[in-house]
KEVEX-218312 format. One line per 2 residues: number of its first residue (from 1); their letters; for each residue x, y, z of C-alpha. Coordinates in nm, 3 decimals, always signed. Layout:
<marfis>
NUM> A> X,Y,Z  ...
</marfis>
This chain:
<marfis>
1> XX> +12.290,+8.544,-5.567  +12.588,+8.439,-5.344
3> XX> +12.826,+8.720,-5.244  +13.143,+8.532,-5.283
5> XX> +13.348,+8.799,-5.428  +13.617,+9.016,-5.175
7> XX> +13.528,+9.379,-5.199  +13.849,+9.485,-5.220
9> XX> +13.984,+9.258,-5.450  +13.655,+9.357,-5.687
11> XX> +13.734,+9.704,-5.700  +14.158,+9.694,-5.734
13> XX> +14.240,+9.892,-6.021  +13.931,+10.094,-5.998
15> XX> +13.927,+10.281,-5.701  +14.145,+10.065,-5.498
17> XX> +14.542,+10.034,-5.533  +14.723,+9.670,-5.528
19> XX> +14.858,+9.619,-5.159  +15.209,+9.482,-5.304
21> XX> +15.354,+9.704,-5.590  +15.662,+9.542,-5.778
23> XX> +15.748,+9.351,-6.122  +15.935,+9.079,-6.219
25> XX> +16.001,+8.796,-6.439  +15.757,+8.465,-6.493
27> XX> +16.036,+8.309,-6.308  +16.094,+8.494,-6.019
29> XX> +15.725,+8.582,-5.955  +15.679,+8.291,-5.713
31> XX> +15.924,+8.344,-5.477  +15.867,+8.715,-5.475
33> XX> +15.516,+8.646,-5.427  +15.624,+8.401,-5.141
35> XX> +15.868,+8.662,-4.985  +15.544,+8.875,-4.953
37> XX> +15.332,+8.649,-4.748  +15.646,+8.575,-4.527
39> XX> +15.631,+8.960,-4.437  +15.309,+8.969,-4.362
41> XX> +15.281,+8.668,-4.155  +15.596,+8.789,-3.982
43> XX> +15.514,+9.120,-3.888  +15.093,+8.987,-3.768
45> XX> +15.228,+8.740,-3.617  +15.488,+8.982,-3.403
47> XX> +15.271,+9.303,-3.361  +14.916,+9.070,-3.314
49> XX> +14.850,+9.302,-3.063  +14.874,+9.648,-3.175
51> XX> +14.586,+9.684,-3.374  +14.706,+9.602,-3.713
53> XX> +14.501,+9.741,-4.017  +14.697,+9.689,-4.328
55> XX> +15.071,+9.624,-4.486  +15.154,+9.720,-4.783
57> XX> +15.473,+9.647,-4.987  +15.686,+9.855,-5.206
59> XX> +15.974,+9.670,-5.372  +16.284,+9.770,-5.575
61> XX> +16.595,+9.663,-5.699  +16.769,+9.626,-5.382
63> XX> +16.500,+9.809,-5.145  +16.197,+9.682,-4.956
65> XX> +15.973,+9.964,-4.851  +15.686,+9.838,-4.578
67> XX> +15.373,+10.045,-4.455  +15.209,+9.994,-4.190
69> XX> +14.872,+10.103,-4.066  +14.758,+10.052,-3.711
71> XX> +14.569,+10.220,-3.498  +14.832,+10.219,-3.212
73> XX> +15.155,+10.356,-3.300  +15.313,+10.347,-3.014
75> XX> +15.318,+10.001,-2.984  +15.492,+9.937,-3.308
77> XX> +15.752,+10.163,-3.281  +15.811,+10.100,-2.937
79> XX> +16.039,+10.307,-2.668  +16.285,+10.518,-2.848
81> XX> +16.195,+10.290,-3.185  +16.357,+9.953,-3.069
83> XX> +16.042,+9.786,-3.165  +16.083,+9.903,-3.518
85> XX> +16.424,+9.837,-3.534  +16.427,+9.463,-3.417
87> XX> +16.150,+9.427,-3.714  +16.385,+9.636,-3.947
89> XX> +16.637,+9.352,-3.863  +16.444,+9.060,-3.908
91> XX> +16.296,+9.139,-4.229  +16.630,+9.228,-4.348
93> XX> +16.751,+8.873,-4.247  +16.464,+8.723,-4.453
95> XX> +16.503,+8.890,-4.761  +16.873,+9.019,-4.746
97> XX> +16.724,+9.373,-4.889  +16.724,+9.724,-4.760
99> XX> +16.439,+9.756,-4.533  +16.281,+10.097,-4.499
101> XX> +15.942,+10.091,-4.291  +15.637,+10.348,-4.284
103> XX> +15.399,+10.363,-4.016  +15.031,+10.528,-4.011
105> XX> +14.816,+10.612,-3.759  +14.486,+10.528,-3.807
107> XX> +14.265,+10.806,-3.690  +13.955,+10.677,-3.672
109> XX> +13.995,+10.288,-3.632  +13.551,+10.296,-3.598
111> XX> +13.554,+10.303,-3.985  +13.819,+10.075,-4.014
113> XX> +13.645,+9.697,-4.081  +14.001,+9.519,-4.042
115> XX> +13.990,+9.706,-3.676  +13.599,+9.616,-3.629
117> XX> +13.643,+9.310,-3.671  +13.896,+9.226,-3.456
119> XX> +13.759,+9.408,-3.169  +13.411,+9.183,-3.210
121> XX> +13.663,+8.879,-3.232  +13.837,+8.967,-2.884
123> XX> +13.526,+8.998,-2.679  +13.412,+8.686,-2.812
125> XX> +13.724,+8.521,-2.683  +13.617,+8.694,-2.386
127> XX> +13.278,+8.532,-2.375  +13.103,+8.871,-2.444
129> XX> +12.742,+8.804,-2.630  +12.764,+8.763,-2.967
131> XX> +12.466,+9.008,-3.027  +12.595,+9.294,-2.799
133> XX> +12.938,+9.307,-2.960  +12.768,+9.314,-3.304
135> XX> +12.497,+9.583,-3.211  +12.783,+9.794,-3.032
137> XX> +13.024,+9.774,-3.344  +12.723,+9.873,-3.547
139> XX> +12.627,+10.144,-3.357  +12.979,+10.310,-3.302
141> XX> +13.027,+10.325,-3.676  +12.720,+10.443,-3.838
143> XX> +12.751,+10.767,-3.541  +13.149,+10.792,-3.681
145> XX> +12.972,+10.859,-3.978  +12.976,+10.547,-4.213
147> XX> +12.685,+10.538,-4.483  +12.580,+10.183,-4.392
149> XX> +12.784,+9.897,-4.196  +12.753,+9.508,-4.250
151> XX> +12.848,+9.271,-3.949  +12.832,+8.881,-3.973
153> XX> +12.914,+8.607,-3.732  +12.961,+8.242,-3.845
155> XX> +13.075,+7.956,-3.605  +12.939,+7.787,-3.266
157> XX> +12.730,+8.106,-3.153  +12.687,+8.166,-2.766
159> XX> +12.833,+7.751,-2.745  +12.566,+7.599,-2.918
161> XX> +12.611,+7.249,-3.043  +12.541,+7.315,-3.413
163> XX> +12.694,+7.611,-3.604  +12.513,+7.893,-3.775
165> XX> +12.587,+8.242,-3.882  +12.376,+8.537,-3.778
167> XX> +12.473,+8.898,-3.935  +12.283,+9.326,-3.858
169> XX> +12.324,+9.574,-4.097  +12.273,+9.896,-4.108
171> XX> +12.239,+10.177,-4.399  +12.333,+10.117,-4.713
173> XX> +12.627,+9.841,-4.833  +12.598,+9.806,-5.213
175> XX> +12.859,+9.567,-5.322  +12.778,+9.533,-5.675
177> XX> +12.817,+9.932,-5.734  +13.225,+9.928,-5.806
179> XX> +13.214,+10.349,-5.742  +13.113,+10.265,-5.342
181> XX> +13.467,+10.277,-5.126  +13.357,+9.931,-4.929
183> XX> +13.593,+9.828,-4.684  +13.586,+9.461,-4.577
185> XX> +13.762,+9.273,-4.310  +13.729,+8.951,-4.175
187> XX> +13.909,+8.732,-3.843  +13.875,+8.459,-3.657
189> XX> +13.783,+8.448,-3.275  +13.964,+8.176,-3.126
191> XX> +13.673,+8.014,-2.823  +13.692,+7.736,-2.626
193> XX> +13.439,+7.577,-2.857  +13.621,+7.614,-3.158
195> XX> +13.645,+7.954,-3.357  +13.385,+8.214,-3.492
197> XX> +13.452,+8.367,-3.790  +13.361,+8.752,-3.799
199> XX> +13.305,+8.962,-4.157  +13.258,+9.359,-4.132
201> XX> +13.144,+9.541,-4.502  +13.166,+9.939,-4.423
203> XX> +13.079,+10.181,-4.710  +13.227,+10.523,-4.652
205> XX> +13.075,+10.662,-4.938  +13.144,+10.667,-5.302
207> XX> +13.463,+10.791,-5.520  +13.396,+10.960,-5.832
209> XX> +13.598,+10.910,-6.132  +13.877,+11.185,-6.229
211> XX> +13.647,+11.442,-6.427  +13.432,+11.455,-6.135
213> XX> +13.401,+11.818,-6.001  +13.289,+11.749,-5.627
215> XX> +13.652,+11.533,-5.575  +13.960,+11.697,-5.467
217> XX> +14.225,+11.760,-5.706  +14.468,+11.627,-5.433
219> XX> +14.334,+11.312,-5.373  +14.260,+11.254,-5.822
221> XX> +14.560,+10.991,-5.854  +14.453,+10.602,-5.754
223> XX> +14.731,+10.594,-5.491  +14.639,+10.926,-5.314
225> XX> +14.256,+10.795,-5.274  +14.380,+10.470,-5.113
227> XX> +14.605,+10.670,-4.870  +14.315,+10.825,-4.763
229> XX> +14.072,+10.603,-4.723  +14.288,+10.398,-4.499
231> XX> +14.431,+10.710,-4.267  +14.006,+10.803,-4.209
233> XX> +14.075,+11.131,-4.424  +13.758,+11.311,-4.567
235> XX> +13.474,+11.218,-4.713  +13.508,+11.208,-5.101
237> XX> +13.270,+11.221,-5.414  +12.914,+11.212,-5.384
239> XX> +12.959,+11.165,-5.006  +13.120,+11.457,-4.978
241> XX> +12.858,+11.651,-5.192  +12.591,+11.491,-4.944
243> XX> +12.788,+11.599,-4.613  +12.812,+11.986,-4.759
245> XX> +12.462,+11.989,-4.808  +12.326,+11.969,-4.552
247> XX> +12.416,+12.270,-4.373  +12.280,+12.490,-4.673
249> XX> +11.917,+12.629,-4.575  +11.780,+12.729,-4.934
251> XX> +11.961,+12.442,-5.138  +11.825,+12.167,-4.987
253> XX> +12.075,+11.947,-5.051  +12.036,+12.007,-5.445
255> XX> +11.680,+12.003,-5.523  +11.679,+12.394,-5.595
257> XX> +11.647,+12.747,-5.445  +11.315,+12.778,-5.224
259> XX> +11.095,+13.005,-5.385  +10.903,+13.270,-5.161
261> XX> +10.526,+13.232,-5.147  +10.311,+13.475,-5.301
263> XX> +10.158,+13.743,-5.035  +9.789,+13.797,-5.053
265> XX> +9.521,+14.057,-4.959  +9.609,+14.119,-4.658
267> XX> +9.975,+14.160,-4.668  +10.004,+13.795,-4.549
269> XX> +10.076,+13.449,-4.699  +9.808,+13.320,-4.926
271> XX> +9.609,+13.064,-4.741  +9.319,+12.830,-4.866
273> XX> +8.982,+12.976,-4.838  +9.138,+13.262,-4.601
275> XX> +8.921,+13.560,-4.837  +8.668,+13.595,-4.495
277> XX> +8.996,+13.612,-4.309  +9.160,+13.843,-4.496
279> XX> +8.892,+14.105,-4.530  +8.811,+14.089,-4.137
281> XX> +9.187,+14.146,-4.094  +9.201,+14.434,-4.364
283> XX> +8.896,+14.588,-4.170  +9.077,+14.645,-3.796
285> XX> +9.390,+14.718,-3.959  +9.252,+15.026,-4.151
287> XX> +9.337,+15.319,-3.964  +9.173,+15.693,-3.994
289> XX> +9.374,+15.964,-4.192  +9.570,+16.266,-4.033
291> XX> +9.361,+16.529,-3.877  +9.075,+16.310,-3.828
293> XX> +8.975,+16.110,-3.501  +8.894,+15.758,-3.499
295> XX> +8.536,+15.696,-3.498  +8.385,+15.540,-3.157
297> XX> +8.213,+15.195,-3.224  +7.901,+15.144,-3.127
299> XX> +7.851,+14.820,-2.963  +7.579,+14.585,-3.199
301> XX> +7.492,+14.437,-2.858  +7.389,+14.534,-2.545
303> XX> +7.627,+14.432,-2.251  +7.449,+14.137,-2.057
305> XX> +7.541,+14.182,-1.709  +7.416,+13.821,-1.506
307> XX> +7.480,+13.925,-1.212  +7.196,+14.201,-1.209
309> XX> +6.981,+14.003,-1.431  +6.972,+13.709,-1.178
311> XX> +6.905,+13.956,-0.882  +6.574,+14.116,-1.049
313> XX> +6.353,+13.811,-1.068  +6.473,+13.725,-0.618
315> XX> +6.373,+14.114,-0.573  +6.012,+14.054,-0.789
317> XX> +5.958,+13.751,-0.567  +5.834,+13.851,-0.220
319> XX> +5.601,+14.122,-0.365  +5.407,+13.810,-0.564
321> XX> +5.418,+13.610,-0.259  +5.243,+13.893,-0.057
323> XX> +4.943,+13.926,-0.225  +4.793,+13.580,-0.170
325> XX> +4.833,+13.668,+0.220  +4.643,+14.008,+0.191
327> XX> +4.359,+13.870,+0.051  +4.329,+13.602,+0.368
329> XX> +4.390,+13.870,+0.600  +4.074,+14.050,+0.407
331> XX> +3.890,+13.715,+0.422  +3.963,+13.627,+0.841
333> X> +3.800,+14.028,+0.900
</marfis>
């Protein structure tokens, strides 16, 4: 089955929020819907190189408010905020609105596949191998703690002359289940030989509907999950549930309380065919009442002592071999 379908935009409404929230008439939905994507080209197209994650839009009467989530924030806001003022300004020239902006840090930019991806897309434009940007990526996000990472390459691979796409995974990405929190981002690596597309699926778990007793009553509203997904907050939902379990010694992770073996005969744990072993240990662990001394054990064996039993025969030995000389002496007389 082909997996056409964005992740993101499969699961908006569901556990996802919309990335631009405002309403308007059929007739001025176009060039609101334009005025978007001129914001967002605008402000990758300015800040391309401060680690860019996501922009979302807020829009009201006579108010634009912009958030933005990178993983550097000190290069969008710049010395003493000029940075974000001379973007303040030129949105504000485009759409002739108020212009508040918002921005994030990203905490742990590992999880984050926008911020994957474009780190496997700038050491292919520095000729890095394909397969060790791919493997590293993988690697640094299933030990930040991602349940199972996707990474695909499509393009002119190490240079070659025809294209082809080569992709690792890792863990578990279901896209089909809506409940898994599957982040997807995808760029292109510009290369001397033309460019390489790069796609990153990262599931950080699953979100449980409202009702749900392991999710936090803070993060219950649509809005508040999507905030923290994207700032790298806590796990959530049956993720979380798995996480807490695993530190819990007579849980085990939810299959039950351990229950104690019983003790047999001896005072010990009941082994298979262990009756012989049990009596034997019952017998030299009896000990004599008060008043009474312990009996002394007489040995069932006598004490073989080799060394004197090897020296008897070497002692026997010259006595035989004098008798055969006596009786020549007694023959030569």
């Amino acid at each position: 089955m082909g997996q056409k379908i964005h992740p993101g935009g499969l699961r908006v409404g569901v556990i996802h929020d919309w990335k631009s929230n405002w309403y308007t008439g059929t007739k001025e939905f176009p060039a609101y819907l334009l005025e978007d994507i001129k914001i967002r080209e605008h402000i990758y197209g300015k800040l391309a190189h401060a680690g860019l994650s996501d922009i979302l839009i807020r829009k009201d009467a006579q108010r634009i408010t912009i958030d933005i989530y990178t993983a550097r924030p000190g290069i969008v806001i710049g010395k003493s905020g000029v940075e974000v003022d001379a973007l303040r300004k030129d949105i504000h020239g485009m759409t002739n609105k108020a212009v508040h902006i918002n921005i994030n840090e990203i905490k742990r930019p590992e999880l984050d596949a926008k911020l994957v991806a474009q780190s496997i897309a700038e050491q292919l434009a520095n000729r890095v191998s394909f397969r060790r940007a791919m493997k590293r990526s993988l690697a640094s996000a299933m030990r930040s703690g991602a349940m199972g990472v996707k990474v695909q390459c499509g393009g002119r691979l190490g240079g070659g002359e025809m294209s082809r796409s080569e992709s690792y995974s890792e863990g578990r990405v279901p896209l089909h289940t809506i409940r898994a929190d599957i982040d997807y981002g995808f760029v292109e690596a510009k290369t001397t030989f033309g460019r390489i597309g790069v796609k990153v699926w990262i599931n950080k778990g699953e979100i449980m509907p409202e009702g749900y007793e392991g999710m936090a009553q803070k993060d219950a509203r649509l809005g508040d999950q999507d905030t923290a997904r994207r700032r790298g907050g806590t796990a959530e939902g049956l993720g979380a549930s798995r996480e807490g379990g695993r530190g819990r010694g007579p849980d085990r992770e939810g299959l039950g309380p351990v229950r104690q073996r019983k003790k047999g005969a001896g005072g010990g744990p009941r082994r298979p065919g262990g009756r012989g072993r049990a009596r034997a240990q019952e017998s030299t662990e009896r000990t004599p009442p008060e008043g009474q001394a312990a009996p002394a054990e007489e040995p069932t064996q006598p004490p073989v002592e080799p060394e004197a039993a090897a020296a008897a025969p070497e002692a026997e030995a010259p006595a035989e071999a004098a008798k055969p000389d006596e009786a020549a002496e007694k023959g030569d007389s």
